[in-house]
Each structure stands twice: as C-alpha cells, then as structure tokens.
C-alpha atoms as an extended CHARMM CRD file, in Angstrom:
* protein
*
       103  EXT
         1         1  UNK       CA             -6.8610000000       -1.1060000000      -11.0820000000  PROA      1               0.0000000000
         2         2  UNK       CA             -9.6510000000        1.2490000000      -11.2610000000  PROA      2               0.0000000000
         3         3  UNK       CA             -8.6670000000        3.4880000000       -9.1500000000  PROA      3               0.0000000000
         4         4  UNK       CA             -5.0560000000        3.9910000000      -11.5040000000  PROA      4               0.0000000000
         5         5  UNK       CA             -7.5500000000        3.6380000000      -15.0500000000  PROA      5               0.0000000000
         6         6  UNK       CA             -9.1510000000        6.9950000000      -13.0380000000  PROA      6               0.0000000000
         7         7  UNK       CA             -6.3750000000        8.9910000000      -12.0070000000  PROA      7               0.0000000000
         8         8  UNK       CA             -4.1360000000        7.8780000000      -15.1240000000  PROA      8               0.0000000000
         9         9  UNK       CA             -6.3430000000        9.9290000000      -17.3200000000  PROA      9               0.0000000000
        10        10  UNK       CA             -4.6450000000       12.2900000000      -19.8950000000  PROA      10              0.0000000000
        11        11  UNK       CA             -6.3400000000       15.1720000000      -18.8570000000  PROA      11              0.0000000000
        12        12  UNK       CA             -5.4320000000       15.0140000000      -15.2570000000  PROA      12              0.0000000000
        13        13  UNK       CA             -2.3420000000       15.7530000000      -13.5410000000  PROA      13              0.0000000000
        14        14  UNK       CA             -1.7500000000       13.7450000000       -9.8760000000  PROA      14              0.0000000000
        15        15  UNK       CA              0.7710000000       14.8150000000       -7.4480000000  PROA      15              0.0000000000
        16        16  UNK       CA              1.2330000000       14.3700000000       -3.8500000000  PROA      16              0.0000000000
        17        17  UNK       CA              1.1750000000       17.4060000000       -2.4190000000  PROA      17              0.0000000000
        18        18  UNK       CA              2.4700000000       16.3090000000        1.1550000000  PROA      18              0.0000000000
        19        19  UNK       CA              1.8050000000       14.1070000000        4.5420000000  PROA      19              0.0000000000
        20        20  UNK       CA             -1.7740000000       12.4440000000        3.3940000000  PROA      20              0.0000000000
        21        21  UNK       CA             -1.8820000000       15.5790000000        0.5030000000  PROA      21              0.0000000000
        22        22  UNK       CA             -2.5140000000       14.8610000000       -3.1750000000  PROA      22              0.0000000000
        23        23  UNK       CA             -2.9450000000       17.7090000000       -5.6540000000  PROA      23              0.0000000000
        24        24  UNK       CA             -4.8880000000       16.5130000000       -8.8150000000  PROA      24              0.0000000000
        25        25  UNK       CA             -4.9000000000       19.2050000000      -11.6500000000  PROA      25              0.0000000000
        26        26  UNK       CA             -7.4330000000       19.2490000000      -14.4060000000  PROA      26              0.0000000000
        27        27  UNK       CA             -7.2040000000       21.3150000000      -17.4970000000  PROA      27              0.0000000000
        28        28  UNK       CA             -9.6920000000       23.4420000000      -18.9030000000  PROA      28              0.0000000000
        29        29  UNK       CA            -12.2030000000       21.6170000000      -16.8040000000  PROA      29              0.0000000000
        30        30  UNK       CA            -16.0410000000       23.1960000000      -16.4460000000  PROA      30              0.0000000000
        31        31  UNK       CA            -17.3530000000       22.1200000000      -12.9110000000  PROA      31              0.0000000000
        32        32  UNK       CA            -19.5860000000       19.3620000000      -13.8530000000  PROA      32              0.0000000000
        33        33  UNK       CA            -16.8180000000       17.4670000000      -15.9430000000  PROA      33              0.0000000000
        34        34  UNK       CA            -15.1350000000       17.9860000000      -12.6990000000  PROA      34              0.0000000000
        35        35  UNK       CA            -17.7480000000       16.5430000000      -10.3940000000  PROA      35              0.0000000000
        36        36  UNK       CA            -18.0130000000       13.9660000000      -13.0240000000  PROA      36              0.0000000000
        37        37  UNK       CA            -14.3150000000       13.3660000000      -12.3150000000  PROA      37              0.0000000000
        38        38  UNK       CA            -14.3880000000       13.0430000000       -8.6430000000  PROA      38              0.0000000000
        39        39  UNK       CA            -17.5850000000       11.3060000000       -8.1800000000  PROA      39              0.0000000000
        40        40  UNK       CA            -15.8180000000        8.5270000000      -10.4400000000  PROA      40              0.0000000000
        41        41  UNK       CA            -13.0040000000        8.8220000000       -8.3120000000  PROA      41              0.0000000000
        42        42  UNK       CA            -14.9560000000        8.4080000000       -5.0620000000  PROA      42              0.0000000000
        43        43  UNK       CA            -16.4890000000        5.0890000000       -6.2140000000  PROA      43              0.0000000000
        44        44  UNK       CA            -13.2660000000        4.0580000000       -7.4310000000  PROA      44              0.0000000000
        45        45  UNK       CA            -11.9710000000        4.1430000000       -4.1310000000  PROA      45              0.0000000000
        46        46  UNK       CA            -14.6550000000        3.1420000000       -2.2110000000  PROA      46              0.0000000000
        47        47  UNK       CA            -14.9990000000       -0.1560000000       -3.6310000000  PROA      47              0.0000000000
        48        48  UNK       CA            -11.2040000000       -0.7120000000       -3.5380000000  PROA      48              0.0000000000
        49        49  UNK       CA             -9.9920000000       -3.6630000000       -0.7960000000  PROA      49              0.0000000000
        50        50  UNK       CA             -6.7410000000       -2.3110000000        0.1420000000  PROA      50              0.0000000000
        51        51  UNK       CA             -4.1220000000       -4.5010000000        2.4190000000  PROA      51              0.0000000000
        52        52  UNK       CA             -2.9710000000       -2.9970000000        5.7500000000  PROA      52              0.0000000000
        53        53  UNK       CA              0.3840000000       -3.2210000000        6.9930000000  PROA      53              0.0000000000
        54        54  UNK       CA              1.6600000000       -5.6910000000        4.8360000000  PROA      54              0.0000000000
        55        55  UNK       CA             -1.0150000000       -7.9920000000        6.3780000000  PROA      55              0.0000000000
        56        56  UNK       CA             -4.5530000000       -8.9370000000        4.0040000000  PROA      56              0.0000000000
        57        57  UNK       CA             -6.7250000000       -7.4540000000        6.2740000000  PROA      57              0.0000000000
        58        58  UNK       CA             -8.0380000000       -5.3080000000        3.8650000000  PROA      58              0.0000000000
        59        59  UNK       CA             -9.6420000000       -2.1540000000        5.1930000000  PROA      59              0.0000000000
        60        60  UNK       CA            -12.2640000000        0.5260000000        3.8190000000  PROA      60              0.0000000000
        61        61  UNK       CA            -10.4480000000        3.7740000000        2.4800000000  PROA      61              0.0000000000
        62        62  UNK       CA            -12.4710000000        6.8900000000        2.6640000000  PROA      62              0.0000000000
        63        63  UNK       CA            -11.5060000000        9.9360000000        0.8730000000  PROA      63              0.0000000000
        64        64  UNK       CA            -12.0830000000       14.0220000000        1.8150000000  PROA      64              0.0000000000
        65        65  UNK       CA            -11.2000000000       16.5620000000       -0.6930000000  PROA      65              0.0000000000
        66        66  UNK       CA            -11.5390000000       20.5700000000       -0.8690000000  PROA      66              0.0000000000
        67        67  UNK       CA            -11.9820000000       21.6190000000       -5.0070000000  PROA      67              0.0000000000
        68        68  UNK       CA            -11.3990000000       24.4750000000       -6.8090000000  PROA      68              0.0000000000
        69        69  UNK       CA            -11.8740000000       25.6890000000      -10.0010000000  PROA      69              0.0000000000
        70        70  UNK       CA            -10.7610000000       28.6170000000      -11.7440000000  PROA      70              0.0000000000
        71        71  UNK       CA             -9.2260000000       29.6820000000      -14.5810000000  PROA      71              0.0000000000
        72        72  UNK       CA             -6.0270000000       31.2980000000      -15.0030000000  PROA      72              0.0000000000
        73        73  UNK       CA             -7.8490000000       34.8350000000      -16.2990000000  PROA      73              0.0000000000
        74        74  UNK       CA             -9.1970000000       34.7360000000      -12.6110000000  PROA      74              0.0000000000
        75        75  UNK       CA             -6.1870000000       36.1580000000      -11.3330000000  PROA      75              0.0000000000
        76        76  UNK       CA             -5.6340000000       33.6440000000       -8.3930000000  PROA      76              0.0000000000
        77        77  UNK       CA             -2.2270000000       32.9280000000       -7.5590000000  PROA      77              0.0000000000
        78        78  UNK       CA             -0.8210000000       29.5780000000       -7.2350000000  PROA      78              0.0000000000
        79        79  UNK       CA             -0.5390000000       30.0850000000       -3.5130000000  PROA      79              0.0000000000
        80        80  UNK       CA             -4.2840000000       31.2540000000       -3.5630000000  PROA      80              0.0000000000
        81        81  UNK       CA             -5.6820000000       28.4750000000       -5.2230000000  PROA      81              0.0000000000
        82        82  UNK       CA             -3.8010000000       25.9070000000       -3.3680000000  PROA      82              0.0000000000
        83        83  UNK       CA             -5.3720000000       27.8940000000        0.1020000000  PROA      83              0.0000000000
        84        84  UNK       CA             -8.2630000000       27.5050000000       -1.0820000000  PROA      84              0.0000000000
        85        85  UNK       CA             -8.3970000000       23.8120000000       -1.7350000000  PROA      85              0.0000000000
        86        86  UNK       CA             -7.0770000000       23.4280000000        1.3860000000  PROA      86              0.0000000000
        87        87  UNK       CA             -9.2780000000       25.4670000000        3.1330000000  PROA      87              0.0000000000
        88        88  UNK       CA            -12.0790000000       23.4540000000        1.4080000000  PROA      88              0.0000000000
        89        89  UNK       CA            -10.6920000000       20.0570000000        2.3190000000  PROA      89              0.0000000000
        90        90  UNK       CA            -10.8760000000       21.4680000000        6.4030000000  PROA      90              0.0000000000
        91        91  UNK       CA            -14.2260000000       21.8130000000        5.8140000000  PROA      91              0.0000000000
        92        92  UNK       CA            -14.8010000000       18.8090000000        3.7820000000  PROA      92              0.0000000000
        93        93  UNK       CA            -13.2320000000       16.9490000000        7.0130000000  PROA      93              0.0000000000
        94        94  UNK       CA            -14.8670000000       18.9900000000        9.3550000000  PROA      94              0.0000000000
        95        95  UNK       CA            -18.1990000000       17.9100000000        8.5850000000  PROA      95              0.0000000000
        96        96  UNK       CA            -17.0800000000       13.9870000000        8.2080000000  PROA      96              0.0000000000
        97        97  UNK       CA            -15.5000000000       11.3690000000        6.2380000000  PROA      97              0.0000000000
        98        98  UNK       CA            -15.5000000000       10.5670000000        2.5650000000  PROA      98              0.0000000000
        99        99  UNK       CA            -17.1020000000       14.0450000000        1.2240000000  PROA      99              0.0000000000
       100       100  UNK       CA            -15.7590000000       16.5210000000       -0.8810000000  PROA      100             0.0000000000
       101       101  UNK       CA            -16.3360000000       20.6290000000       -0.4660000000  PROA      101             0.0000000000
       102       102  UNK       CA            -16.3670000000       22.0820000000       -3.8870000000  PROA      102             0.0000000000
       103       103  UNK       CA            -16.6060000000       26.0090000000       -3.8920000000  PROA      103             0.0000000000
C-alpha cells in the first residue's frame, strides 16, 4: 500500500515501459524533489513483503533505476532521453543491486 500511495502521486506519471521496464515521468521536477521522489520510492519497496509464485514465501524486491532530468527547452528528443535513462539504469545495474544512477 505504500508503495501505490508513492507512485499514485498526482505529479507523477507510471508506465511500463517493457520486459522488467517502467518509465515514471515527473513534471517540472528540480533534481532534489526528484531524489526526494525516488529515495521514498526505494524504501517503499524495500520494506514491501511481496508473495512469489502464487506461494507466501515472500521475497526481498530490489530496485535499479537510470534518471534523467531535463527540461523540454533542452532540446533532447524523446528517443534521447529515454537512451539516456537507459543507459543510466546499465550502469546503475552494472555496479549492483538496488541503486539508482542519476546523471
């Protein structure tokens, strides 16, 4: 339930993006109410017990993201910015579980 009270925010948008993917769009976000944001959303998931395969053995989720933020005078294209999230979650991964790269 915390986890949805996070993500169900008004001034995010969440979307799965694809395979284990999720895009979550802030707007007009400054970097620290975004690290506010996803260190919430860490916790949040952290401490969640989550059932696996149907069964309640309930197993620790972790969580790697790549962030970006820009704004739209920047210039970056949609392609561009999604890239670069994504290039940011390899890295994120790269160096480990349950971290986020934020560039």
């Amino acid at each position: 339930m915390c986890l949805a009270s996070c993500l169900l925010q008004l001034e995010y948008f969440v979307s799965r993006y694809g395979g284990d993917k999720f895009v979550i769009l802030g707007i007009n976000k400054s970097d620290e109410e975004l690290r506010d944001f996803i260190e919430k959303l860490f916790c949040n998931i952290n401490s969640a017990k989550m059932p696996f395969l149907d069964h309640m053995v309930f197993q620790h989720v972790t969580i790697s993201m790549g962030v970006v933020n820009k704004t739209v005078e920047s210039g970056y294209s949609l392609a561009e910015f999604i890239s670069s999230a994504d290039n940011n979650l390899y890295v994120a991964k790269k160096n480990g579980k349950n971290r986020y790269v934020f560039k």
